[in-house]
C-alpha positions in Angstrom: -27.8 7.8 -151.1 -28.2 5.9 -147.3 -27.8 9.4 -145.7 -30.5 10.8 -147.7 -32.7 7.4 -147.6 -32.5 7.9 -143.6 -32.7 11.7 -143.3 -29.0 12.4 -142.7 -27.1 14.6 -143.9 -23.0 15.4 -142.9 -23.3 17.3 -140.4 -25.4 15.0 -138.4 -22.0 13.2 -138.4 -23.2 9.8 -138.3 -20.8 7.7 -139.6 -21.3 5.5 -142.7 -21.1 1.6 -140.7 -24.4 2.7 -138.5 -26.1 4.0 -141.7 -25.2 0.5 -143.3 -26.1 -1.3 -140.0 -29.3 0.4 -140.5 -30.2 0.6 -143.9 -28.9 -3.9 -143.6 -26.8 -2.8 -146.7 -23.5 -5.2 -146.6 -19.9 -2.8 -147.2 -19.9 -1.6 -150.6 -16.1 -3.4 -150.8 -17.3 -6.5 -150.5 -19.9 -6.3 -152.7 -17.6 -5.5 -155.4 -15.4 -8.5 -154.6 -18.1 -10.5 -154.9 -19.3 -9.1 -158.3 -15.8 -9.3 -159.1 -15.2 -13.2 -158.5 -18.3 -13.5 -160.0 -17.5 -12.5 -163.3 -14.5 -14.6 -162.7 -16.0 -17.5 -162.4 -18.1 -16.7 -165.6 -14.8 -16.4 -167.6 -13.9 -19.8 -165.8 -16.3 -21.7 -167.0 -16.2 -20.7 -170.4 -14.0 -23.1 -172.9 -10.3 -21.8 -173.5 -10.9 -21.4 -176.8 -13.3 -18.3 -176.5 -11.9 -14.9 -177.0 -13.3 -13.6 -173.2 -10.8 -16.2 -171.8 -7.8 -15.3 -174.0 -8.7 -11.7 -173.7 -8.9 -11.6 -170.1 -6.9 -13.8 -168.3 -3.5 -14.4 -171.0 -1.5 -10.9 -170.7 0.5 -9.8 -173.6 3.7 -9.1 -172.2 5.2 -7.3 -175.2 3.6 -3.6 -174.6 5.4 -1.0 -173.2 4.2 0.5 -170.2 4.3 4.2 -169.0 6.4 5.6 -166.0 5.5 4.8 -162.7 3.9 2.1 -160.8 2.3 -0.2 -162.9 -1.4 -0.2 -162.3 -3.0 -2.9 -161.0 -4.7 -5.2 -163.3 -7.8 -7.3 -163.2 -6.1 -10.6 -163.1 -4.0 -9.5 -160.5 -6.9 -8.2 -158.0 -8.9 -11.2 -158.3 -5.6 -13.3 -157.6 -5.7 -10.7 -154.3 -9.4 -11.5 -153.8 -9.2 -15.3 -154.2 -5.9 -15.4 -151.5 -7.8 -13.1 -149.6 -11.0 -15.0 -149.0 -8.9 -18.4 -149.3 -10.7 -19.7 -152.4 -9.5 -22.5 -154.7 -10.0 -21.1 -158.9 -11.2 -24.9 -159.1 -14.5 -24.1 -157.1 -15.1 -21.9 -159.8 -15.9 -24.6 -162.7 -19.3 -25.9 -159.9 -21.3 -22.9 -160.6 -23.5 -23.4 -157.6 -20.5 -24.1 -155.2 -19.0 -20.9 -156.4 -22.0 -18.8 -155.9 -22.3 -20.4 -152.2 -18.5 -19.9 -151.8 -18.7 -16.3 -153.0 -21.8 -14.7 -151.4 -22.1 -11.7 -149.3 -24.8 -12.1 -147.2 -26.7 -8.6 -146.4 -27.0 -8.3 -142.7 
C-alpha cells in the first residue's frame, strides 16, 4: 500500500525502510508489539476474577497437542516482547505509564 501511495512499484526496486522513511510510517513489527502489550496491559488491569484474565493468561495444561513444534502462544510472545523491550508486567496496572512505556513513536 506505501509503494502504491508513493508511485512505486517492484521493479523500481526501492526497498521497503526508504518507503517507510518516507511515507514516516514506524516498522510494521513494532507496531504490532505495541498493539500487542497493549492489549496486555488491558487484560492486566482487569480483576482476576474476570473470564478475559482466566482465559488468556492461565493455560490448561491437560490438552494434547499435535506433532511437531509446539506453536507459539500469546502468553509466551508477550513474555518475549516484555524481556525484549525490558518492561516490568507491574508498569502495566498505571495505565498512563504503560502507554508512555509502550509507545512507538512514528518517525
Amino acid at each position: 500500500m506505501l509503494r502504491w501511495f508513493c508511485g512505486h512499484t517492484k521493479r523500481d526496486r526501492v526497498r521497503n525502510e526508504v518507503i517507510r522513511d518516507r511515507v514516516g510510517v514506524a516498522p510494521i513489527e513494532e507496531k504490532l508489539t505495541q498493539h500487542r502489550l497493549r492489549w496486555f496491559g488491558h487484560v492486566q488491569r482487569r480483576p482476576p476474577v474476570m473470564p478475559v484474565r482466566n482465559g488468556v493468561l492461565e493455560r490448561v495444561d491437560n490438552v494434547k497437542r499435535g506433532r511437531g513444534r509446539p506453536k507459539l502462544t500469546w502468553d509466551e510472545s508477550v513474555k518475549s516482547d516484555l524481556k525484549y523491550w525490558n518492561i516490568s508486567k507491574k508498569i502495566a496496572l498505571d495505565r498512563s505509564a504503560w502507554r508512555l512505556v509502550i509507545n512507538v513513536p512514528e518517525p
